[in-house]
C-alpha positions as CSV (number, residue, x, y, z in Angstrom):
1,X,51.9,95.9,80.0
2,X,51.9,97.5,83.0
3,X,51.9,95.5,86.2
4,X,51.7,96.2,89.6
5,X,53.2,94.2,92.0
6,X,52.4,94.2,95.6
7,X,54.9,93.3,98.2
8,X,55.3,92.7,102.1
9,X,59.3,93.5,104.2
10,X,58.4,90.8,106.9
11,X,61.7,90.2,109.5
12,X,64.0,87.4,108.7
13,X,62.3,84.3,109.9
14,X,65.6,82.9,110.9
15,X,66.2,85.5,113.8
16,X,62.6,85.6,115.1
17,X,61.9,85.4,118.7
18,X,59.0,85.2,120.7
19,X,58.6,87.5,124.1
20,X,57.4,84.7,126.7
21,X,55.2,87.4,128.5
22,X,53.2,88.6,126.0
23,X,53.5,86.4,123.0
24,X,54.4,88.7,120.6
25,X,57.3,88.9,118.1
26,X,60.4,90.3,119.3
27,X,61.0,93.0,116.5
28,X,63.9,94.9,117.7
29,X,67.2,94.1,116.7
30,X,65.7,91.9,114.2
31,X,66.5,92.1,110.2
32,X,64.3,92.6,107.8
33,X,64.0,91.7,104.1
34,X,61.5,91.3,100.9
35,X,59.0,88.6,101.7
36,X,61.0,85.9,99.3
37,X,58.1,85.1,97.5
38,X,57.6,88.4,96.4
39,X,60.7,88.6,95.0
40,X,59.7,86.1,92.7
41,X,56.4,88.1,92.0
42,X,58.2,90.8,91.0
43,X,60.7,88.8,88.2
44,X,57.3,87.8,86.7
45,X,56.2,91.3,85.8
46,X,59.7,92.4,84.9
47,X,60.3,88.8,82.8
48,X,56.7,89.1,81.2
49,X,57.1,93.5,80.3
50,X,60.3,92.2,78.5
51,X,58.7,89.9,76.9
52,X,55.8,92.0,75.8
53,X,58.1,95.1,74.5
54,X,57.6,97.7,77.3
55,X,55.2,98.9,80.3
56,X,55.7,99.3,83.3
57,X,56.0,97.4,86.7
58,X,55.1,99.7,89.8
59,X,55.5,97.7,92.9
60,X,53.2,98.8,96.3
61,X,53.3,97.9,99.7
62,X,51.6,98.8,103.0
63,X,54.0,99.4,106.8
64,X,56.1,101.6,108.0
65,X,58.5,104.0,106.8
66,X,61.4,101.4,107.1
67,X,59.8,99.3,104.2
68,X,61.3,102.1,101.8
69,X,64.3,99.3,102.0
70,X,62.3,97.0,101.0
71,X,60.9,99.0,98.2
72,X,64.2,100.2,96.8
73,X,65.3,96.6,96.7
74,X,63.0,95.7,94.1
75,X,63.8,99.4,92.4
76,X,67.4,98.1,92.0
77,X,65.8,95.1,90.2
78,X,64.1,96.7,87.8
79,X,61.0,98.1,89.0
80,X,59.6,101.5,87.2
81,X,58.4,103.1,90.5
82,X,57.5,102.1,94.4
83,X,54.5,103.4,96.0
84,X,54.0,102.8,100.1
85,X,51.4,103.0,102.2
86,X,52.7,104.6,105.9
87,X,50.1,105.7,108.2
88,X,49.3,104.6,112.1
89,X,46.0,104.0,110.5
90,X,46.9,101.3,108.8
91,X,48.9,99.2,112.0
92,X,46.9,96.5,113.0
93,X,45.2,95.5,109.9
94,X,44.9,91.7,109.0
95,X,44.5,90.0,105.7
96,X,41.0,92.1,105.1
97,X,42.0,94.9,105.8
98,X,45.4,95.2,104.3
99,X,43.9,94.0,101.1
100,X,41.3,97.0,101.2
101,X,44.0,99.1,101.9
102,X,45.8,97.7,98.9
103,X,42.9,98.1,96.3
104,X,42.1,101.5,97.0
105,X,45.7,102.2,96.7
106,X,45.4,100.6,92.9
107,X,42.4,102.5,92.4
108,X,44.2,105.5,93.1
109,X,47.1,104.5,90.7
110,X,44.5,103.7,87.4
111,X,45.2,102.0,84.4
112,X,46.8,98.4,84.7
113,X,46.9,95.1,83.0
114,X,47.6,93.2,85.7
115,X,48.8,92.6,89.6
116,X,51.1,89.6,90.7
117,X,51.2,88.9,94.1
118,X,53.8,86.3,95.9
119,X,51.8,83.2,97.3
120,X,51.9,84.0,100.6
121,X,53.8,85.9,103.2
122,X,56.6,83.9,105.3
123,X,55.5,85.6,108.8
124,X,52.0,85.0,108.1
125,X,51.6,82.0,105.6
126,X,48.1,82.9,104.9
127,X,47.7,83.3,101.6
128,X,44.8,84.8,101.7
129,X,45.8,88.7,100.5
130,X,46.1,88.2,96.6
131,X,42.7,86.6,96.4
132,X,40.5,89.3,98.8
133,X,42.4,91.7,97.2
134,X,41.4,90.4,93.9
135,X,37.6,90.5,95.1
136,X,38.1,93.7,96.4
137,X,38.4,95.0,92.6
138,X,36.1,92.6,91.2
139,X,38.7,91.0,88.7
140,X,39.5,87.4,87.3
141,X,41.9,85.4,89.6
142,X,44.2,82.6,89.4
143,X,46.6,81.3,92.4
144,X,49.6,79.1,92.1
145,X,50.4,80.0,89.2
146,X,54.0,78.4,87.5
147,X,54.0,80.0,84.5
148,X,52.1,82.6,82.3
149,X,52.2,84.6,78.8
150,X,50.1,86.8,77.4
151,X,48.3,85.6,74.3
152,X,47.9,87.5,70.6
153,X,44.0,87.6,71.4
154,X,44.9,89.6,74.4
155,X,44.2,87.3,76.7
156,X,46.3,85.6,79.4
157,X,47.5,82.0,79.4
158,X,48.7,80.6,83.0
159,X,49.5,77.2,84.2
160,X,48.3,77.1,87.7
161,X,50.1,73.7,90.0
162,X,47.4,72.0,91.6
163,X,47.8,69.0,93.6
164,X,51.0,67.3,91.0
165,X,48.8,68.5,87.9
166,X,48.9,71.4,86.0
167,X,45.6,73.4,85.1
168,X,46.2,75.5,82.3
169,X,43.8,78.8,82.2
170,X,42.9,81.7,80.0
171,X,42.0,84.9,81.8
172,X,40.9,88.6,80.8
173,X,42.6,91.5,81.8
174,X,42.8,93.0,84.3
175,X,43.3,90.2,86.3
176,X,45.5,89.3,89.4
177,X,47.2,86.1,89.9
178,X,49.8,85.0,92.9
179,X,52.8,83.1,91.8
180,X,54.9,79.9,93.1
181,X,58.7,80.4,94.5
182,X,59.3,77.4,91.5
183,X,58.0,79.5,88.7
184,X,61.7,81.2,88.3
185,X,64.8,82.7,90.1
186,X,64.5,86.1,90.9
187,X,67.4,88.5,89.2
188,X,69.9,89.9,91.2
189,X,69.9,93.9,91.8
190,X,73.4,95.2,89.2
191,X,75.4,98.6,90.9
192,X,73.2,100.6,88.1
193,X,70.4,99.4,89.0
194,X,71.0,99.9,92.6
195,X,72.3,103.6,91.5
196,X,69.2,104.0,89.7
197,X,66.6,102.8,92.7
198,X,67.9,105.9,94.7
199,X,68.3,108.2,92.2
200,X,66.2,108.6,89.3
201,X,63.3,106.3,89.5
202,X,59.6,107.5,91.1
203,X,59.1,106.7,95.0
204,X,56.3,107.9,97.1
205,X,54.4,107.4,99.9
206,X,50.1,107.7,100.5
207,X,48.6,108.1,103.7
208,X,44.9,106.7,104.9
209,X,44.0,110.4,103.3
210,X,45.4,109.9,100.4
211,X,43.2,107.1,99.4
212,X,40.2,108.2,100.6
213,X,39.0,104.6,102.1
214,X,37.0,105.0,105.4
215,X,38.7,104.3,108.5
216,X,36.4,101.7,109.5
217,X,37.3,99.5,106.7
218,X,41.2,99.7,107.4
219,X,43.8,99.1,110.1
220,X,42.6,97.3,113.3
221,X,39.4,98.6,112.8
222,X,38.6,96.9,109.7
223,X,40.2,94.0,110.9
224,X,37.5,91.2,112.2
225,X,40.2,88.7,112.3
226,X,43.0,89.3,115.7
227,X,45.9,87.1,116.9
228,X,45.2,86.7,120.3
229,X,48.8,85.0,121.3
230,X,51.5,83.5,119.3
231,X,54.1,81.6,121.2
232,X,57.1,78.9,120.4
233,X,56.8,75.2,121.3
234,X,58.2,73.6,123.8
235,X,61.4,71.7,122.3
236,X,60.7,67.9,121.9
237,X,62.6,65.3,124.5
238,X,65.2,63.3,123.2
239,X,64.0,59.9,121.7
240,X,64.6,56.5,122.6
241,X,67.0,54.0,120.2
242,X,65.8,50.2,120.1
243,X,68.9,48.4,118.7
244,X,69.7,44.4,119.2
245,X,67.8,41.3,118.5
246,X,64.7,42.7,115.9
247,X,62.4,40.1,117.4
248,X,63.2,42.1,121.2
249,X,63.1,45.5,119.7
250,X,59.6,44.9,118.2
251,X,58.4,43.6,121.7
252,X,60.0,46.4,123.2
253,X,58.7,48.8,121.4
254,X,55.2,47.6,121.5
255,X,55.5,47.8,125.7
256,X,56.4,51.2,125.4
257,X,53.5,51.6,123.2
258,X,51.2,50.0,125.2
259,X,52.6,51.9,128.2
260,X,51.5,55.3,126.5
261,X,48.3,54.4,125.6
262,X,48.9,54.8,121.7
263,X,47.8,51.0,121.0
């Protein structure tokens, strides 16, 4: 089979900070690393080409030129080849745009059997670029999906989580389908591997002209959705501990209820 995988470097959500002034991420200084979730994306397609005797798995992503570390990363994992997409034209975009971006990308690239995204990306949590992509290349779609094998008849059988049940769907290729963290535990790069990822496998990088998609439709320009101001909460005050007589606490606590309007 061959599989492409598409994948997001987003900072390390543990380190983030906010600038106070203009409410945007502080990025300097600040590591970054594989959205996890995609991680797990990409031990789908390798697990599932193992399983079905051969293929390939090229995985693509879209930002700048310090996502090659991101890329090589899933090169030493196991990954055939890593495409990125690098231009100024493509800063700003949102979920739209970036998945335009992404299918003309795979347009460009040709024959595949199938693309498995990661649920959702950590700094964003919208979950919302496997399925426009998806629509972008008119192709069946499942999300959440736990587990999946490709059938004799060709076609392929996933079990998608939904709400503490489990749907189980057959889809034709191509398709694309996004994949939970719990569907298995991503393999960890070996020194060949990471050998390998720098030396002998494919890497490149395609510009806005290189896909030929108009400008209009990518970047901030294609981008009707824009985060106007992000910022951090203010920390919660510390709470107040009724202990003694239960009978006292409850009437206590029902005063300070009643005091803050919330009965």
């Amino acid at each position: 089979m061959n599989i492409i995988v598409p994948i997001k470097q987003v900072p390390d959500t543990n380190d983030v900070r906010i600038d106070p002034e203009t409410g945007t991420l502080i990025r300097e200084g600040v590591p970054s690393i594989v959205n996890p979730e995609d991680r797990h994306a990409v031990e789908m397609a390798l697990t599932l080409k193992e399983q079905n005797g051969g293929g390939r798995v090229i995985v693509l992503s879209m930002g700048p030129p310090q996502a090659e570390a991101a890329l090589r990363e899933t090169l030493a994992m196991g990954a055939d080849e890593a495409i990125l997409l690098s231009d100024r034209a493509f800063a700003g975009a949102d979920t739209l745009a970036t998945a335009c971006a992404l299918a003309a990308a795979i347009r460009k690239i040709g024959a595949y059997d199938l693309i498995i995204c990661g649920r959702q990306a950590i700094d964003g949590d919208t979950a919302q670029v496997g399925p426009q992509l998806a629509e972008f290349l008119q192709i069946p779609q499942a999300t959440y999906v736990q587990a999946l094998q490709r059938e004799s008849d060709g076609l392929l059988r996933v079990e998608r989580a939904v709400e503490g049940e489990v749907q189980i769907l057959a889809l034709p290729l191509p398709a694309l389908v996004t994949c939970l963290k719990e569907a298995n535990h991503p393999r960890i790069p070996t020194l060949k591997g990471c050998i390998s990822a720098f030396r002998e496998k494919p890497y490149r990088v395609w510009s806005a002209a290189d896909l030929g998609v108009p400008l209009e439709q990518i970047g901030l320009k294609g981008s009707p959705t824009q985060v106007r101001r992000t910022f951090t909460p203010p920390p919660r005050g510390q709470g107040t501990v009724l202990t003694g007589d239960p009978a006292q606490t409850v009437r206590a606590l029902m005063d300070t209820l009643r005091e803050k309007g919330l009965v």
